[in-house]
C-alpha positions in Angstrom: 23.3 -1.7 24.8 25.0 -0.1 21.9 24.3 0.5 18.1 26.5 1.6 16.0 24.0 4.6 13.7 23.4 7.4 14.5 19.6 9.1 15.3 18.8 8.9 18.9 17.6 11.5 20.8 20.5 13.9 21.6 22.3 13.4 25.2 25.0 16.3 26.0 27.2 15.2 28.1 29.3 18.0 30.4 31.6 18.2 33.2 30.6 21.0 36.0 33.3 23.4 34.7 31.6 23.5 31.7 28.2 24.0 32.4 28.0 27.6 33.0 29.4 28.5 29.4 27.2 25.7 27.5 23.9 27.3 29.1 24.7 30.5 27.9 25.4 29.1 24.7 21.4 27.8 24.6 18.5 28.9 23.9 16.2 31.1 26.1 13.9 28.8 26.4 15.9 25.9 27.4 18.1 28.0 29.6 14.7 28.9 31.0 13.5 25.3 31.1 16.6 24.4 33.1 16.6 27.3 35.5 13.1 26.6 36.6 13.9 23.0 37.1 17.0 23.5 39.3 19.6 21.9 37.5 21.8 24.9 37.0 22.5 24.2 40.8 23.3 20.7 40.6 25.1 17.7 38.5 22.8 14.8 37.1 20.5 14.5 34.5 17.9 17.0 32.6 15.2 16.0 30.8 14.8 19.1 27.8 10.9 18.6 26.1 10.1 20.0 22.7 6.7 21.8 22.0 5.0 18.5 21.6 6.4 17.5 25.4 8.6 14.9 23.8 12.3 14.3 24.7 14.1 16.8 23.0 17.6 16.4 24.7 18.9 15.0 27.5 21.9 16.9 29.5 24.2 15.5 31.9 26.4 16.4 34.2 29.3 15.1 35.9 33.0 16.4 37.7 35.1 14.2 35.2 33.5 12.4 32.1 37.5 10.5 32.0 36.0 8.8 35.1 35.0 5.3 33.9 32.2 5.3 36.5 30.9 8.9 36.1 28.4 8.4 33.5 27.5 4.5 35.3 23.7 5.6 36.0 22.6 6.7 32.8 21.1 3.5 31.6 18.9 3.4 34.4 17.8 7.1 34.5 17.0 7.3 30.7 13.8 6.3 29.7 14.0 3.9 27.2 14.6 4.8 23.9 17.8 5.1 21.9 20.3 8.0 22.9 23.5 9.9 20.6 26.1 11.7 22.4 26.3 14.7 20.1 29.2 16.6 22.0 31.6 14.3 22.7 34.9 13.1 19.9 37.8 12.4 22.4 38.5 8.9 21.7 38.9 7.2 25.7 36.5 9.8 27.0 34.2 7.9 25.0 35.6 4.5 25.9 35.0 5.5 29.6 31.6 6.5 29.0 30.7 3.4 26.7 32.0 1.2 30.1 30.3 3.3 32.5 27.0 2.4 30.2 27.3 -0.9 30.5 28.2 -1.7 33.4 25.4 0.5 35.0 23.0 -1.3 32.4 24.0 -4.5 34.2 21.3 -6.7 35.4 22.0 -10.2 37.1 18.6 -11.6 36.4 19.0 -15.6 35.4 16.2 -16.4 38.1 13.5 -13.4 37.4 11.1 -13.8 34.6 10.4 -10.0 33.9 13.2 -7.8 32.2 12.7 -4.4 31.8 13.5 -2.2 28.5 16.7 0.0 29.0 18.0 3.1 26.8 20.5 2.2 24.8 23.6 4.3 22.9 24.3 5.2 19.0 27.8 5.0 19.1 29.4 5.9 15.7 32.5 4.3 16.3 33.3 0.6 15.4 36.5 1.0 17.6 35.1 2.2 20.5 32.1 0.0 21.1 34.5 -3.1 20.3 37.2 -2.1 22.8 34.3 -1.0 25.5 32.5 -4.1 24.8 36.0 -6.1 25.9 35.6 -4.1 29.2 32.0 -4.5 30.2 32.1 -8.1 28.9 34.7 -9.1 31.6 32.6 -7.2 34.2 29.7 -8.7 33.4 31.3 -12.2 33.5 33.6 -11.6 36.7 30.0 -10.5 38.3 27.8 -13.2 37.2 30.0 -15.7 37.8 30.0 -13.9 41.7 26.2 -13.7 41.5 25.2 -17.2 40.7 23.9 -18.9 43.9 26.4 -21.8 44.9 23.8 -24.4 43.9 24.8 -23.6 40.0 28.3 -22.1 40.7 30.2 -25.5 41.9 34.0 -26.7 40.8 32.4 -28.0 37.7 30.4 -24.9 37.0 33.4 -23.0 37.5 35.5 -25.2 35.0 32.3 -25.6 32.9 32.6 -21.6 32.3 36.5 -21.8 31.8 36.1 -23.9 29.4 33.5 -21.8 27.5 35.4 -19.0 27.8 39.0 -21.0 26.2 36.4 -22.1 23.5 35.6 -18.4 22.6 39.1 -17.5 22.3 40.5 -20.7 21.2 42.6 -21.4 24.2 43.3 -24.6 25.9 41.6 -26.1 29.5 42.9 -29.1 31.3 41.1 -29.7 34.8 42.5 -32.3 37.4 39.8 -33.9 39.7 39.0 -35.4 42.8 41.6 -38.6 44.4 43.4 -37.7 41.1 44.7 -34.1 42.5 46.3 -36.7 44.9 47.9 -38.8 42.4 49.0 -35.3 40.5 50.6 -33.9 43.9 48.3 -31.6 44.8 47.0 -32.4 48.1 46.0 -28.8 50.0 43.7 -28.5 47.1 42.0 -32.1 47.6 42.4 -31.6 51.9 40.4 -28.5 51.7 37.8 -30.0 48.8 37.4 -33.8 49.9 34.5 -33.3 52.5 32.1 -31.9 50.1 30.0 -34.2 47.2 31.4 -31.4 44.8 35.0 -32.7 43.6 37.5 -30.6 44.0 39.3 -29.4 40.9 42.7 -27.7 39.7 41.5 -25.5 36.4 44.6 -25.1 34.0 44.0 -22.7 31.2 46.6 -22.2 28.6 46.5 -19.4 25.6 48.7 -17.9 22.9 51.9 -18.3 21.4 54.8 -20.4 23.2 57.1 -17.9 21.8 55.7 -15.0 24.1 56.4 -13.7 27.6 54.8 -16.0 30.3 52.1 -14.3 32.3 50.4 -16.5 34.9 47.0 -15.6 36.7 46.2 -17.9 40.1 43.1 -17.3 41.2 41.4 -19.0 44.5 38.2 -20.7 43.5 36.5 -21.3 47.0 33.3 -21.9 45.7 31.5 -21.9 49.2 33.0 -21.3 52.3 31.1 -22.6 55.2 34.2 -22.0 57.0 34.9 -25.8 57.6 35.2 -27.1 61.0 35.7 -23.7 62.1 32.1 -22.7 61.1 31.3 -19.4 60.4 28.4 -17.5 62.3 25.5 -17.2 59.7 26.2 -13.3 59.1 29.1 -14.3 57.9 28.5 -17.4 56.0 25.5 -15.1 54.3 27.8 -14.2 50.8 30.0 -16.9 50.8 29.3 -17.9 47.6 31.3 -14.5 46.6 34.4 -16.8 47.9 35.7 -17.7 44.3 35.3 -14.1 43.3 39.5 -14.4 42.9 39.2 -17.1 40.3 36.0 -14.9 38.3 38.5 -11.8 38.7 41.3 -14.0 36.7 38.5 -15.6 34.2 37.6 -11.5 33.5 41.6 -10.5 33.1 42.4 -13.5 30.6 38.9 -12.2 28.5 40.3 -8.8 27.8 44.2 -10.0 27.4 42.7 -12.8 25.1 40.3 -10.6 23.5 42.5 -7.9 22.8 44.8 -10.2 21.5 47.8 -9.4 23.8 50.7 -10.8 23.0 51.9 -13.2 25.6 51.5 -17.0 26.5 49.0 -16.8 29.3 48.2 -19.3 31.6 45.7 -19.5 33.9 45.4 -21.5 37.3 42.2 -22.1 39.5 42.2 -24.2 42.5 38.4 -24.5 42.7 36.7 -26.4 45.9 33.9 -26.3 48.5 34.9 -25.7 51.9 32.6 -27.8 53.6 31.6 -30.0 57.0 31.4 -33.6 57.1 33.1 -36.2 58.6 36.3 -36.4 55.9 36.7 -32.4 56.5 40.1 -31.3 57.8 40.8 -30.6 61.1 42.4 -27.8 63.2 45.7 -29.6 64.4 46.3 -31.8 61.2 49.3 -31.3 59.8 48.9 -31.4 55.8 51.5 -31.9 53.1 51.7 -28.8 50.4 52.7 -29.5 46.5 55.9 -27.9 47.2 57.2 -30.3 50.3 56.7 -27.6 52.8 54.2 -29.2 56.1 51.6 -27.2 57.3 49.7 -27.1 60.4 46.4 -26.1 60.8 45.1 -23.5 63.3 41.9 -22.8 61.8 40.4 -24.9 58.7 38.4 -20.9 58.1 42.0 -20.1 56.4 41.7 -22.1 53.5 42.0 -20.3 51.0 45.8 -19.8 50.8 45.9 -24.0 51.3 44.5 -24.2 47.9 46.0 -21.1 46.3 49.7 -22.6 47.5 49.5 -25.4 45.4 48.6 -23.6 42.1 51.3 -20.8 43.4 53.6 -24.0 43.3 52.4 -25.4 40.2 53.0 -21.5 38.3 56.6 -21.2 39.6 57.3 -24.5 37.8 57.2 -22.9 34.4 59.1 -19.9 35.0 56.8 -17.2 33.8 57.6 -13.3 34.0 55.3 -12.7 36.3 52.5 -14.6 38.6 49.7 -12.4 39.3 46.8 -13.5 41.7 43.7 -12.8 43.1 41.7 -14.3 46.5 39.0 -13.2 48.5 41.8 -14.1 51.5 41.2 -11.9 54.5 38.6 -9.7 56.1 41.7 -7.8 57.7 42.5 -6.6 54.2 38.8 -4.8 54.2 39.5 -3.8 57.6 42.5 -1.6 56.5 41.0 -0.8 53.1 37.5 -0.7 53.2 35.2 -3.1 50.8 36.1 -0.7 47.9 39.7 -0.1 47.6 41.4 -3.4 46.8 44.6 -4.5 48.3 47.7 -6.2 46.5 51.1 -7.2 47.9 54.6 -8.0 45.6 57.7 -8.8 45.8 58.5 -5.4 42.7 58.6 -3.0 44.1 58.3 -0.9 40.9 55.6 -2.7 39.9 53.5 -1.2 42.6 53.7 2.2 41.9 52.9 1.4 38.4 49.7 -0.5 39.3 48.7 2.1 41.4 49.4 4.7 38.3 47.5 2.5 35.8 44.3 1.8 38.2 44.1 5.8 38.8 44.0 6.1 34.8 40.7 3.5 34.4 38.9 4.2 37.5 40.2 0.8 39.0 42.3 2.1 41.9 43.9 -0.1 43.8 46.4 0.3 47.1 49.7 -2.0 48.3 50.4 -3.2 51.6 54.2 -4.2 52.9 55.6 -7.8 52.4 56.5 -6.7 55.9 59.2 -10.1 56.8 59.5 -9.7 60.0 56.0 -11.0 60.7 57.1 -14.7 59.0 57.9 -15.2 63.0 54.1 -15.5 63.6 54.4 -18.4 60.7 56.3 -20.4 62.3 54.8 -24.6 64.2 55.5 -26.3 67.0 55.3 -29.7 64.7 55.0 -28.3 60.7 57.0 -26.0 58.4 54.1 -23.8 58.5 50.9 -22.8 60.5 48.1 -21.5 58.0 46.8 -18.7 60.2 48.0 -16.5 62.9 46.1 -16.4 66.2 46.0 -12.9 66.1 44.0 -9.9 65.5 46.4 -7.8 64.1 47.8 -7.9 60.6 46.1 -10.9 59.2 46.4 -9.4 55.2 50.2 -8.8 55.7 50.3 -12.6 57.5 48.3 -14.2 54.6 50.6 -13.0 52.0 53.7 -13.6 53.8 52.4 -17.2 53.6 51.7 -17.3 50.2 55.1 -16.2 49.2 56.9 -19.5 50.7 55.8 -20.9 47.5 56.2 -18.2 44.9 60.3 -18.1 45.6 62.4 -15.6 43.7 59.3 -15.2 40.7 57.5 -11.4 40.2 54.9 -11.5 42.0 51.4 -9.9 42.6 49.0 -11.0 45.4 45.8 -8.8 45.1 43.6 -9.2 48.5 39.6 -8.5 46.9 36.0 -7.8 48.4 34.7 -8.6 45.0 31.5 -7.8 46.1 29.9 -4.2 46.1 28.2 -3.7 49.9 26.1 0.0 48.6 24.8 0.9 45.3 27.2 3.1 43.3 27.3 5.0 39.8 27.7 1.5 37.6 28.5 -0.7 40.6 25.2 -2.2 41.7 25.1 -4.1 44.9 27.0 -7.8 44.8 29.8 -9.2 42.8 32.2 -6.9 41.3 35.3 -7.2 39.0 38.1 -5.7 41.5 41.8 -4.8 40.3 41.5 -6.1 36.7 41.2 -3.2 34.8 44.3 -1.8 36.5 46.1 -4.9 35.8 45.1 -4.9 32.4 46.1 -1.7 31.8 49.2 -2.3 33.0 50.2 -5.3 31.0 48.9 -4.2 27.9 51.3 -1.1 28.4 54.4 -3.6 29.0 53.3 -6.1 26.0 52.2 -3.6 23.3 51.8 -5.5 20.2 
């Protein structure tokens, strides 16, 4: 992907301001060369031979080279071969164009036997290929660990890669399993879990100094959702193995705060399971206990993922920590509102959202928030339970979800970020199916509020 020499073939990289004044700037011949083939009327990528009808430079073109997507294509249009930007010294405009690199070069190909040769980038900068590296290698693992087929991507997978990950970076895994979540008090997480042959399993990662401020990531870990008893049509069964994309987004956050050596205590919390059908599944009616006391009634077993995620919201309360941030794949109402590609997040700071929102403009990682709007807890409310899990209703389902999520968070800061996690159409460094969502923003953010 990267080398860090110098002697590839040129690559000029512009923005469309610019272009006008560079060309004039060339030689006749290649202003010739780029007249006749059109690009002086259009952004993308030219091609320049020498005499011997070998690459002599390769020009592109772009509206902002600070957006971390903008150069996301050029892996794939470049033939091979090794490339040097030779125009570009601003330090994060080369950190956004090192990302984009990557994560266009990204190939999720554990199942094909053929693997095509991609350009690659001379970057002369230790510092920037390490802190672009970071970047793409949480992408890369928040979208193969989306990718891989639920038949290799169970609760034990998922812990198996949590605990590879706490290996890299020294940190510390625990993992709770099967009748023993019951014996440990959590019993949404085994409800939801106990009717597949895949255990269910409470992921606990813990990293850094005790001394630090607390930062605890809860991510929903849903690792198939059939839908339970309340089966989905096929359509939308089709992707549902893109349902623990909420715990891959927290596995990709805890890389780059671990990586980049951020100092806080982080913790990390993934209530991993199988939504499945059999004859132990839960039921619409049943009434289950939650970690924190509070009864809940069931009104469609399709809402499980804020069963499981209310536990480990219950179990990261306990400790206190400055802030709880998670991630779900909860609602389709959320894309509904949004869109697949704009992520949405809820909290109880308001502050915090306009910062978030500031941060995920700055890295190409926007991100929108929706109203903790209270007066909607009404449609919460049971006949026979504390709680119902899901509101009968059309009409505000993302604002509903959260509302019940924060019964268990209390008075603690707060995010809830609401995900597709899944790219639908081929974009500039976002190729079609699972995608990191939100983290970069969040990253951002903290590593502002926790400069070392």
């Amino acid at each position: 992907m990267f080398t860090l020499k110098q002697g590839g073939i040129p690559l000029t990289l512009l923005e469309s301001s610019q272009l006008t004044d560079w060309l004039a700037e060339q030689p006749n011949v290649q202003q010739q060369w780029m007249r006749q083939t059109g690009f002086t009327e259009k952004a993308g990528l030219c091609l320049i031979p020498n005499e011997l009808g070998e690459i002599h430079r390769a020009v592109f073109v772009c509206d902002s080279l600070s957006d971390y997507f903008a150069c996301g294509e050029l892996a794939n249009l470049l033939p091979a071969g090794r490339y040097q930007i030779d125009n570009i010294t601003d330090h994060n405009q080369l950190i956004a164009i090192a990302f984009a690199w990557g994560a266009g070069a990204y190939r999720f190909d554990r199942y094909k036997k053929s693997k095509a040769a991609q350009a690659t980038l001379d970057l002369n900068n230790a510092e920037v290929i390490e802190q672009a590296t970071h970047l793409i290698r949480a992408t890369q693992l928040v979208r193969d660990l989306i990718n891989t087929p639920a038949s290799d991507m169970m609760p034990e997978q998922l812990a198996q890669a949590t605990r590879e990950l706490a290996h890299e970076h020294h940190a510390h895994v625990k993992e709770i399993i099967g009748d023993d979540l019951l014996r440990n008090n959590y019993p949404m997480i085994h409800a939801v879990g106990r009717a597949s042959r895949n255990a269910p399993c409470l992921i606990d990662l813990t990293w850094g100094k005790e001394q630090h401020p607390q930062i605890t990531l809860v991510g929903k870990g849903v690792c198939f959702d059939s839908g339970g008893l309340n089966l989905k049509p096929g359509e939308a069964m089709r992707h549902m193995k893109k349902d623990m994309g909420g715990a891959a987004q927290v596995l990709g956050l805890a890389h780059l705060i671990m990586a980049n050596q951020l100092p806080i205590r982080l913790r990390v919390i993934i209530a991993a399971v199988e939504n499945a059908v059999s004859g132990d599944a839960f039921r619409p009616g049943d009434v289950l206990p939650t970690r924190k006391g509070l009864t809940v009634e069931i009104d469609n077993t399709d809402a499980e993922g804020r069963l499981v995620l209310c536990d480990a919201l219950t179990e990261a309360v306990n400790q206190q920590p400055e802030l709880i941030i998670d991630f779900a794949t909860l609602t389709g109402a959320c894309r509904v509102a949004l869109g697949t590609e704009l992520p949405g997040f809820f909290t109880n700071q308001p502050t915090l959202a306009a910062e978030l929102m500031q941060f995920g403009e700055r890295v190409s990682d926007p991100v929108w928030p929706l109203p903790l709007h209270q007066p909607y807890n009404d449609m919460l409310k049971s006949d026979v339970a504390d709680l119902v899990n899901s509101v009968p209703s059309p009409f505000g389902g993302a604002i509903t979800a959260a509302l019940y999520l924060q019964h268990f968070v209390e008075q603690t800061p707060w995010v809830h970020f609401d995900v597709m996690a899944w790219n639908r159409r081929k974009l500039p460094g976002r190729p079609i199916g699972g995608e990191a969502m939100g983290i970069r923003a969040v990253f951002e953010y903290l590593r502002q509020r926790y400069s070392a």
